[in-house]
C-alpha positions as CSV (number, residue, x, y, z in Angstrom):
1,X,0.0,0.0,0.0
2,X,3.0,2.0,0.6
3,X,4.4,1.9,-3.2
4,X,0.8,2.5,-4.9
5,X,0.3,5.6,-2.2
6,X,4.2,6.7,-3.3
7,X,3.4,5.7,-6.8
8,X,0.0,7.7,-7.5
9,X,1.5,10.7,-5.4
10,X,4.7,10.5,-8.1
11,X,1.7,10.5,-11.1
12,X,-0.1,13.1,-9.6
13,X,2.5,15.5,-9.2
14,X,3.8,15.0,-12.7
15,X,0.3,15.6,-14.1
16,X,0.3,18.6,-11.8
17,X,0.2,21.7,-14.6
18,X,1.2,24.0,-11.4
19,X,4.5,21.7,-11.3
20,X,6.7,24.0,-13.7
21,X,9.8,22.6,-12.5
22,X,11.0,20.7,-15.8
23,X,13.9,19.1,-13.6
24,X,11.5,18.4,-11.0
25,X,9.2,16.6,-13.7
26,X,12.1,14.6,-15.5
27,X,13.7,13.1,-12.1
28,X,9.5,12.2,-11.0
29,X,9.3,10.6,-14.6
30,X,12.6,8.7,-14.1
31,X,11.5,7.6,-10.9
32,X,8.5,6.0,-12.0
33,X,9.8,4.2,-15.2
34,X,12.3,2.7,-12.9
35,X,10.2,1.6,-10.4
36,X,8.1,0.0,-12.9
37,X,10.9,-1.8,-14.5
38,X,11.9,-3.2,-11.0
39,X,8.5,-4.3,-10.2
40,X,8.2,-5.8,-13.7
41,X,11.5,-7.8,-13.7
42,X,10.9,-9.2,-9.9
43,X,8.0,-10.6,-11.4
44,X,9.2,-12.1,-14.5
45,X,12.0,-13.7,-12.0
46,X,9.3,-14.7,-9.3
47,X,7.3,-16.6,-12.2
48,X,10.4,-18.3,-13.5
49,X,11.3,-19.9,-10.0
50,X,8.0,-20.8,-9.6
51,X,8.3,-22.4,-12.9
52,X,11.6,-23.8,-12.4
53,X,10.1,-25.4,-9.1
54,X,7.2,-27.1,-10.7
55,X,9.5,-28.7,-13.4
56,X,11.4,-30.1,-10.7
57,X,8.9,-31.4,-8.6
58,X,7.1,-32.9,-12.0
59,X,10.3,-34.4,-12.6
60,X,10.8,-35.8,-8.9
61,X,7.1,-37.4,-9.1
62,X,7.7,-39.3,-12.3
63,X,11.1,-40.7,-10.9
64,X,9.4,-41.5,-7.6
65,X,6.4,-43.4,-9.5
66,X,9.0,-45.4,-11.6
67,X,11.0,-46.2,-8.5
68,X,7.9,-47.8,-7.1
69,X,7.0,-49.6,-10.1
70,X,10.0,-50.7,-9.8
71,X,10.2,-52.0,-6.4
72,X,6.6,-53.9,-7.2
73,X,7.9,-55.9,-9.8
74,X,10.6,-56.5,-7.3
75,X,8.7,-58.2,-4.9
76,X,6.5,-60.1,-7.6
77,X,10.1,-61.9,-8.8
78,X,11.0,-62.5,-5.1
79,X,7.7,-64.2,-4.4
80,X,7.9,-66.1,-7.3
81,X,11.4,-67.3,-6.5
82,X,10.6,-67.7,-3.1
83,X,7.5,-69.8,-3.9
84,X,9.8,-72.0,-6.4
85,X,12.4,-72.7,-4.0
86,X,10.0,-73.7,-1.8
87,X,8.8,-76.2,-4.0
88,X,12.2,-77.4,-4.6
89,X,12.9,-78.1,-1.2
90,X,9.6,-80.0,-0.7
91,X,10.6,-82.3,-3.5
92,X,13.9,-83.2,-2.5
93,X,12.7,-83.8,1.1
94,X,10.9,-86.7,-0.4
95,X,11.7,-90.0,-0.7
96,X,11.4,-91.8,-4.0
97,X,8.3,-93.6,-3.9
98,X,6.3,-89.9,-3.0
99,X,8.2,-88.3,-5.5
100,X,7.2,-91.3,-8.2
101,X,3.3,-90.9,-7.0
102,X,3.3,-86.7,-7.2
103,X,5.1,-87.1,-10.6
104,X,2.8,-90.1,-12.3
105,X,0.1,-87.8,-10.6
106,X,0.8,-84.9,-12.2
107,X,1.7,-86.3,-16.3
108,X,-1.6,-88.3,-16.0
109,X,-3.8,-88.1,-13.5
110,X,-6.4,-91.2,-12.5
111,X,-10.1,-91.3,-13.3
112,X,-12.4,-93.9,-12.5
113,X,-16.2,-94.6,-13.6
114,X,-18.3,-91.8,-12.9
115,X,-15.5,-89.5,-13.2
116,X,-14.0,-90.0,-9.3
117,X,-10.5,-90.1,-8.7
118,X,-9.3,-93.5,-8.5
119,X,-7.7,-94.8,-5.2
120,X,-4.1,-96.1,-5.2
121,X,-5.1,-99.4,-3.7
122,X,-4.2,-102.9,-4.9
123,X,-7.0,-104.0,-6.0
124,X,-7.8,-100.7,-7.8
125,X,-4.5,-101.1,-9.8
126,X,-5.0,-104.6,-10.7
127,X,-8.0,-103.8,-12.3
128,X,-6.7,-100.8,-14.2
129,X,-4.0,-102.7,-15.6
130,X,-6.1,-105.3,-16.9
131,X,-8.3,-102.8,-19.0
132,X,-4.5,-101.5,-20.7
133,X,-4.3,-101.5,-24.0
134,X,-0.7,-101.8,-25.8
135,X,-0.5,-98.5,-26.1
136,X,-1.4,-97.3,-23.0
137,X,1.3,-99.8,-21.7
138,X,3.8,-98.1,-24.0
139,X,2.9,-95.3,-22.6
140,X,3.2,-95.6,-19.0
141,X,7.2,-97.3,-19.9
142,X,7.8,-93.9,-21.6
143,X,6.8,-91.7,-18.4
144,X,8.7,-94.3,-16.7
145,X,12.1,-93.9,-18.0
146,X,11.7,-90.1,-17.9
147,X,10.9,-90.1,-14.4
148,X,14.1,-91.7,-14.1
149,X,15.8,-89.2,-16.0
150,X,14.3,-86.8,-13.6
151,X,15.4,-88.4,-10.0
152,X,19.0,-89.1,-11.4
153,X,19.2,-85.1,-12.3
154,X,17.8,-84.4,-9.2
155,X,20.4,-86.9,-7.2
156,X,23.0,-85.4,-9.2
157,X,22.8,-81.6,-10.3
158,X,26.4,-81.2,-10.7
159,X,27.6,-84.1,-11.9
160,X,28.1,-84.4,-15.5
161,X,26.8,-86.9,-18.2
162,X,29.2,-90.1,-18.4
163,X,29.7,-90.7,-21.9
164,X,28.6,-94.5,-23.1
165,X,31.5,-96.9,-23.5
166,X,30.0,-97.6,-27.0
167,X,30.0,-94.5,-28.2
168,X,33.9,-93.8,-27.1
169,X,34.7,-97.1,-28.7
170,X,33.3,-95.9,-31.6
171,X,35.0,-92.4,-31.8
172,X,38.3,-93.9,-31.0
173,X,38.0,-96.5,-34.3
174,X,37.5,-94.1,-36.2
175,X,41.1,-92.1,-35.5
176,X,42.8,-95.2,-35.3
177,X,44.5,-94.8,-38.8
178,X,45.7,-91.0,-38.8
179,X,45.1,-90.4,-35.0
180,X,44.3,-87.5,-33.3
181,X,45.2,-83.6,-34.7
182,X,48.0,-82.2,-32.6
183,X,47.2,-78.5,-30.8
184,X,49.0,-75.8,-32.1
185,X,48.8,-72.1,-31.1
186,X,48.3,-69.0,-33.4
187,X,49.4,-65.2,-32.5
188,X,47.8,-62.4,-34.3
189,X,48.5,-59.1,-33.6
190,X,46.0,-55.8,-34.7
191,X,47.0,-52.2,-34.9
192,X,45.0,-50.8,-31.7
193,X,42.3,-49.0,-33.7
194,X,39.0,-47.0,-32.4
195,X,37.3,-46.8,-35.6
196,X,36.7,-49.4,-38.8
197,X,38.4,-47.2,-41.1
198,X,41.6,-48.4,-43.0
199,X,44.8,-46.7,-41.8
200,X,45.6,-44.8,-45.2
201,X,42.2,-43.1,-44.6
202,X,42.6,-42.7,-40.8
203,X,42.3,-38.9,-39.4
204,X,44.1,-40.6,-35.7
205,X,44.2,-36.7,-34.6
206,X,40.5,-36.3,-34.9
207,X,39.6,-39.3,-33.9
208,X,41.4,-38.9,-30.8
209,X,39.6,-35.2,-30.0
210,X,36.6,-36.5,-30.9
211,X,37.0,-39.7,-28.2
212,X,38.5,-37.4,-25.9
213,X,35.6,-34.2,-26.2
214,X,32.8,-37.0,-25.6
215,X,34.2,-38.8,-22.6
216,X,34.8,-35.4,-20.9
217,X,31.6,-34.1,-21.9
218,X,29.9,-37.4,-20.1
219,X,31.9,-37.3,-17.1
220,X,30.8,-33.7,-15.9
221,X,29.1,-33.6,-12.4
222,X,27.3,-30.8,-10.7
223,X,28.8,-29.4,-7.6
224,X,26.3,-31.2,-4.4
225,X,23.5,-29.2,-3.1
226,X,20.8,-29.3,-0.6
227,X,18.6,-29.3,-3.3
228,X,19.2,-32.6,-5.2
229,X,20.0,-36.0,-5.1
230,X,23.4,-38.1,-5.6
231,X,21.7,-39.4,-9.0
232,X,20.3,-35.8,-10.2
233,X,24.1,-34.4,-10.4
234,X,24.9,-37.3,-13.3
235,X,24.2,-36.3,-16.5
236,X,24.1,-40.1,-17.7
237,X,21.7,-41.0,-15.1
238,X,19.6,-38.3,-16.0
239,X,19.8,-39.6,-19.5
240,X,19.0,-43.5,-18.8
241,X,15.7,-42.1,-17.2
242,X,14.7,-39.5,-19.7
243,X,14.7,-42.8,-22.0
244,X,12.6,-44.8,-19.3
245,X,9.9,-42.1,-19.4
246,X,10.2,-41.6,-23.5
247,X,9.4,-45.4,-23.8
248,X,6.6,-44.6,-21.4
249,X,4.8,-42.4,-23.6
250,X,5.5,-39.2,-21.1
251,X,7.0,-37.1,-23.5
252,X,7.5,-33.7,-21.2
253,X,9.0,-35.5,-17.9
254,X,11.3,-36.9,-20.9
255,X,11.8,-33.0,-21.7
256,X,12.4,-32.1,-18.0
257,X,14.9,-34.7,-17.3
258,X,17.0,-33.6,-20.8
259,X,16.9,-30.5,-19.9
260,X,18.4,-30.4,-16.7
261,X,20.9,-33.0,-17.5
262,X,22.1,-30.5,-19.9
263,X,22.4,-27.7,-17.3
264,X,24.9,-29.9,-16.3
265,X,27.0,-31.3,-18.9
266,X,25.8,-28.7,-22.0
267,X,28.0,-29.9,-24.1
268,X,26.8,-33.8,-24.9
269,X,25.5,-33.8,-28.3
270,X,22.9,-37.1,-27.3
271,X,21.2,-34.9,-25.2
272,X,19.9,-32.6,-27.9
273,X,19.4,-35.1,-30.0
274,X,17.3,-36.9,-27.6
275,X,15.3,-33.8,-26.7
276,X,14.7,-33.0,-30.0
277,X,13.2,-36.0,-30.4
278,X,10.9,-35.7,-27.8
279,X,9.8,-32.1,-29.2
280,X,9.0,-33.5,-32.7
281,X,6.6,-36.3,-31.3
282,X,4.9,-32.6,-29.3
283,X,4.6,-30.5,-32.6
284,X,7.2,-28.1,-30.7
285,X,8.8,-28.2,-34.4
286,X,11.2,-25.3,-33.9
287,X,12.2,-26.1,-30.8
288,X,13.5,-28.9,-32.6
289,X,15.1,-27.6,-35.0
290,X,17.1,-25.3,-32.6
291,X,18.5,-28.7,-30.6
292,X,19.3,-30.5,-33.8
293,X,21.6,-27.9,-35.1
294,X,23.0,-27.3,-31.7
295,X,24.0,-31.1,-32.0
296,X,25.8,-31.0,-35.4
297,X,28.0,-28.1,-33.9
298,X,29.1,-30.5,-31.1
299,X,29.5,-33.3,-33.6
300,X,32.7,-32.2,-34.4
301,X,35.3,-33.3,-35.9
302,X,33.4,-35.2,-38.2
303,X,35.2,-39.1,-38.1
304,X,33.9,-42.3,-38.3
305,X,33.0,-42.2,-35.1
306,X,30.0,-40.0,-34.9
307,X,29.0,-40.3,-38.7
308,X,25.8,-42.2,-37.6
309,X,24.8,-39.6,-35.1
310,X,24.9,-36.8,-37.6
311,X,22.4,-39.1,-40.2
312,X,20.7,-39.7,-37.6
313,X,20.3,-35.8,-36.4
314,X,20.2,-34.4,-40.0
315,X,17.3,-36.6,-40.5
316,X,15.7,-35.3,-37.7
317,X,16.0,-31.7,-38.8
318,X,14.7,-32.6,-41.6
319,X,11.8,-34.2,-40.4
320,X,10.8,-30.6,-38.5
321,X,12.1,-29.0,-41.3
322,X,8.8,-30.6,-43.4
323,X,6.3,-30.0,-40.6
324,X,7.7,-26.6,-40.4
325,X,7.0,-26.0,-44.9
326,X,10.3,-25.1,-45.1
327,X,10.9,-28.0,-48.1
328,X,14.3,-26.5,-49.7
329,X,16.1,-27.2,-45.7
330,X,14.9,-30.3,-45.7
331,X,15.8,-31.5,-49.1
332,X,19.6,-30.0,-47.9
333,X,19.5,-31.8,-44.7
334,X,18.0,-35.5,-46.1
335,X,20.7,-35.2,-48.9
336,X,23.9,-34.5,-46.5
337,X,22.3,-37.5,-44.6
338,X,22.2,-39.7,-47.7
339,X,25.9,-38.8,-48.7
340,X,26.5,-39.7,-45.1
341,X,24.5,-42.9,-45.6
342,X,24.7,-44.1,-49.0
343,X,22.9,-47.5,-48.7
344,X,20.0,-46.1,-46.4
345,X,16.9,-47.1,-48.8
346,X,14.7,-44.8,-46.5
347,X,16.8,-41.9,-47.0
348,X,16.8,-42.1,-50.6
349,X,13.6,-42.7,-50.8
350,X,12.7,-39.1,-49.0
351,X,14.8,-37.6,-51.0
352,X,13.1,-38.3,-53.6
353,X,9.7,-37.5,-52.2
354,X,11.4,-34.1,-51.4
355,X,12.4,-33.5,-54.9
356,X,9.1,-34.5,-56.8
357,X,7.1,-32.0,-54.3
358,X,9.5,-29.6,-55.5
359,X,10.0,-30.3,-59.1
360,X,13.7,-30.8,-58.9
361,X,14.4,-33.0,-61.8
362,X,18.1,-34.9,-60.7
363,X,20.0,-36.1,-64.3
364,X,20.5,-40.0,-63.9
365,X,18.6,-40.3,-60.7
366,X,22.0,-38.8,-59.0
367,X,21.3,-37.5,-55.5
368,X,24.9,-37.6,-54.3
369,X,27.4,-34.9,-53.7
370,X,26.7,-33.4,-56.6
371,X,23.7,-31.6,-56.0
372,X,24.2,-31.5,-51.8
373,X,23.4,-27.9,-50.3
374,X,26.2,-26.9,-48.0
């Protein structure tokens, strides 16, 4: 109440004709835009931390809800396992002849007339086995020598398989003439090499900033805080669960967690990438755009190494290019990605979409280097 009352008594006295003091009226003036521009700017700043707050708590709620989805499908597998090894141990506390009954019991179990379970008595055996037909006999020796197989595995878990005596005998005839092959050792030795690229077309300088401005761009940690979590200072961890919510369908968490892994390591070209990715499936076109070319400038040098990634973003800038109408870009961008890429059918084939929409004949179907925008 204090500003407004200073604020209309600066107003009023500036709209004051008996005010002839031009000094007087230019300081008032100043004053005012000033104190305007203060109040505006707190406020922008106020809504941005509030902002910035509600990111981070959206962000925090979607890890927490994973982590718990996570832990549930814990305890499912440990009751499972726990319920298996239960059963395990209540079979080998058996003796044979249970473990024969449970196991004819459960590959066939006994009927009688009317549907009732037959008993295991004598005389209810006897006259089962008189109804028997051949096969039925055939049958029951079948289940019989697999249950056998069963309780020697089960006697023996770690012993291996004895070969037969024929079988050996047999082997060992048929080396008897030349005998066996003698061992012999080979050494090969490689040039240490990062990339598949011969050595007459190896750039080893560029290949070794390239290696070198990735793996220090990864390992960047922010400074611990109050504020976050062990995890939320790694830009790789941030990374791996941006993916888990992109292949959950929630696209802006995915956003959230991209972005603030690259308030930490801002120069990691995957991130962008990534992010873009998640703008195009939003229609946020040129947002896209803007993180696909910021990736090609960290894609530098351009080796072997990081070929695929630039396809992979020009294609991508493309892509927004086309939603954005601008057709002539993403002709340029899909045919740097195809001289990239040679053999990609997909590429070639939007190429040549691109080209009919825009009535760009190409002499002998050539898309190549000759007619790439740079």
């Amino acid at each position: 109440s204090t500003q407004s009352t200073g604020e209309e008594a600066i107003w009023e006295v500036v709209g004051n004709p008996e005010a002839r003091d031009a000094a007087t009226r230019r300081d008032l003036v100043r004053h005012a835009i000033e104190y305007h521009e203060n109040k505006v700017k707190a406020e922008v700043e106020e809504r941005a931390k509030v902002k910035a707050e509600q990111n981070r708590q959206a962000l925090r709620t979607a890890m927490d809800q994973d982590s718990k989805e996570r832990e549930r499908i814990e305890c499912v597998k440990q009751a499972e396992r726990d319920k298996v090894a239960d059963e395990m141990n209540e079979w080998q506390q058996l003796d044979d002849g249970e473990r024969e009954r449970k196991y004819l019991q459960s590959i066939r179990p006994q009927t009688g007339a009317g549907g009732e379970q037959a008993s295991d008595t004598p005389a209810d055996v006897s006259s089962e086995t008189t109804v028997k037909t051949a096969n039925h006999i055939k049958e029951d020796d079948e289940r019989a020598r697999k249950f056998d197989k069963i309780k020697h595995n089960l006697a023996n878990p770690l012993k291996p398989k004895e070969p037969e005596e024929s079988k050996t005998d047999q082997k060992s005839l048929l080396w008897e003439s030349d005998g066996p092959r003698k061992s012999s050792e080979i050494s090969v030795s490689f040039t240490e090499r990062y990339f598949p690229s011969a050595a007459r077309e190896s750039l080893k300088a560029e290949e070794d900033a390239w290696i070198e401005k990735n793996v220090r761009a990864q390992s960047v940690i922010k400074p611990a805080d109050g504020d976050t979590k062990d995890e939320e200072r790694n830009p790789m961890w941030l990374c791996d669960k941006a993916g888990v919510f992109y292949k959950q369908g929630n696209f802006p968490a995915a956003i959230n967690a991209y972005s603030e892994a690259i308030k930490i390591s801002p120069n990691l070209p995957k991130l962008y990438i990534n992010r873009a990715s998640c703008y195009i499936v939003l229609n946020l076109f040129e947002d896209a755009v803007t993180d696909c070319t910021r990736a090609l400038d960290l894609l530098t040098p351009p080796v072997e190494g990081n070929r695929m990634s630039r396809v992979r973003t020009l294609a991508k800038r493309g892509s927004a290019y086309c939603q954005l109408g601008s057709f002539q870009d993403a002709l340029s961008d899909y045919r740097l990605a195809q001289k990239l890429a040679p053999d990609d059918q997909r590429l070639r084939e939007d190429v040549q979409l691109l080209e009919n929409k825009l009535n760009i004949s190409v002499p002998n179907g050539d898309t190549s280097a000759a007619s790439v925008a740079t």
